[in-house]
C-alpha positions in Angstrom: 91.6 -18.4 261.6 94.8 -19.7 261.6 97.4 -19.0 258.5 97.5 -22.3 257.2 93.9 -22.5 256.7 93.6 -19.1 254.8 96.2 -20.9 252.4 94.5 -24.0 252.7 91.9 -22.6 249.8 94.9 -21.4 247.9 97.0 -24.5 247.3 93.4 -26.7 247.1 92.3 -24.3 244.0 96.0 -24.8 242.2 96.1 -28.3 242.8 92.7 -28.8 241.2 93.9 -26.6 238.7 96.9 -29.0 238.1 94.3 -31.8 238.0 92.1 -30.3 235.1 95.4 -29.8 233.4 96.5 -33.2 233.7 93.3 -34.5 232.5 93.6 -32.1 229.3 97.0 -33.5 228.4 95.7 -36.9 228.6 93.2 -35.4 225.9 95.9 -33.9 224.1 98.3 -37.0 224.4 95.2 -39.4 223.4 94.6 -37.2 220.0 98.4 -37.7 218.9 98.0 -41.3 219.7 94.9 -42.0 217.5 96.7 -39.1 214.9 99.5 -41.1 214.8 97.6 -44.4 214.0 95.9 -43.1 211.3 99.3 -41.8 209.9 100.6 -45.3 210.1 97.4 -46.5 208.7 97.9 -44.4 205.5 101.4 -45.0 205.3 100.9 -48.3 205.0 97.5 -48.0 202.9 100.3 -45.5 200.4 103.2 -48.1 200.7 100.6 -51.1 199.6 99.5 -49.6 196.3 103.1 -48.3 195.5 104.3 -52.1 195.7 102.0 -53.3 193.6 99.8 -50.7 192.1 98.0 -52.9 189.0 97.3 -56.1 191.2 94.7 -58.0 189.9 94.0 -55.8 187.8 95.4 -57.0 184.4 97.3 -54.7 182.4 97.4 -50.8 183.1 96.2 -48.8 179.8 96.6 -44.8 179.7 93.0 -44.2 181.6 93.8 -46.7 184.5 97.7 -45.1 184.5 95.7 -41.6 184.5 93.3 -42.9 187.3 95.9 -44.0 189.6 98.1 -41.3 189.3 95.3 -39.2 190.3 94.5 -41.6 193.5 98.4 -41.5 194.2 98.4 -38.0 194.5 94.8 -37.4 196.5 96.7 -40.2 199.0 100.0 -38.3 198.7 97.8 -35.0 199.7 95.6 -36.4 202.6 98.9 -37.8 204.2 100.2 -34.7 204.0 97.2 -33.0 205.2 97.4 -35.9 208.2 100.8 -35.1 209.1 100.0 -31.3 209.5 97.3 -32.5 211.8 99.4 -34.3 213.5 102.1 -31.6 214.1 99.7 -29.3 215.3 98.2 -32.1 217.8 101.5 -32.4 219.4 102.4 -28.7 220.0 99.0 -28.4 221.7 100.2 -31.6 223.5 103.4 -30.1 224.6 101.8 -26.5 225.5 99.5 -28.4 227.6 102.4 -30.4 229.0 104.4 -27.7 230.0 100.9 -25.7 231.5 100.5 -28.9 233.6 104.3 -29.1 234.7 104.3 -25.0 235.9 100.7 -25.6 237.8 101.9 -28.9 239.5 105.2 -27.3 240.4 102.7 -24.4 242.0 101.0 -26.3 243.7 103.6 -28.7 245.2 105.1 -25.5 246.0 102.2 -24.3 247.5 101.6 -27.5 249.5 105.0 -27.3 251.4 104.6 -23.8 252.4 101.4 -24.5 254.3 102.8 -28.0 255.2 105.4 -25.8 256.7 103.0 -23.0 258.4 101.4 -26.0 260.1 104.5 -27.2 261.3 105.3 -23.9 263.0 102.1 -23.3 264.4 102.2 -26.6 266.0 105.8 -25.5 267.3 104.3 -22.4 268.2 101.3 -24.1 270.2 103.9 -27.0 272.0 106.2 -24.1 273.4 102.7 -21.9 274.3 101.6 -25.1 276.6 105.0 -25.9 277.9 105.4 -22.1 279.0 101.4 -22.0 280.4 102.9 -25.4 282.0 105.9 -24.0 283.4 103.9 -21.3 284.6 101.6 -23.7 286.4 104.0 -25.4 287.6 106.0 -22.0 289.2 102.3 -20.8 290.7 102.2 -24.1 292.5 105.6 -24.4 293.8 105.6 -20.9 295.1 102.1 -21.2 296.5 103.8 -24.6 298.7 106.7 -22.9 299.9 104.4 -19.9 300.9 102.1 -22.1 302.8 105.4 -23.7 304.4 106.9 -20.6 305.6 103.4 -20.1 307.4 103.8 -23.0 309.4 
């Protein structure tokens, strides 16, 4: 077996590798985007009632004062909440990132050294066949100028 094909295996199992990577940041990347729309989505759900926080709703006595603080702040708590989700969603997207980048760097790496092995072993084979030609070639020109020097 020539020594590209043993590598062969090799740089097939890290570029496969590289692929099941890349498919887990797209996860990873997906979950900050939909993370990151529900953020907005609260923000703007927050920023709403803030504007205008008795709309409708006549006049605010103590209980309805009481009762909206107390929405204000479960709000104020789930966006916080959100936004730790969040953070934590994109440091598993960058940690997956950065797996991907080393794997796919591997594997590219990988890749050219067998591209490379080929390239010699096909160098390797050219010059075998030009010598076995040369050779050939030699046998048959010394086997005419024996046959002349019968003559």
């Amino acid at each position: 077996m020539s020594k590209s094909k043993r590598f062969e295996p090799i740089q097939d199992l890290a570029a496969s590798s590289a692929n099941e990577l890349s498919r887990a940041m797209a996860e990873a990347a997906g979950r900050v985007a939909e993370l990151e729309r529900q953020l907005a989505q609260l923000q703007s759900y927050r920023d709403e009632y803030t504007r205008d926080p008795a709309a409708g709703a006549g006049p605010m006595d103590a209980v309805k004062l009481q009762n909206y603080r107390s929405f204000m702040d479960r709000l104020g708590e789930a966006l916080r909440l959100h936004t730790k989700k969040l953070e934590t969603a994109r440091a598993e997207y960058e940690s997956r990132r950065s797996l991907w980048s080393q794997k796919r760097v591997e594997a590219e790496s990988l890749g050219r050294v067998v591209e490379r092995i080929r390239q010699e072993e096909q160098r390797a084979a050219e010059r075998r066949e030009q010598r076995e030609g040369d050779d050939a070639a030699m046998r048959i020109s010394l086997a005419a100028n024996g046959d002349a020097q019968e003559r």
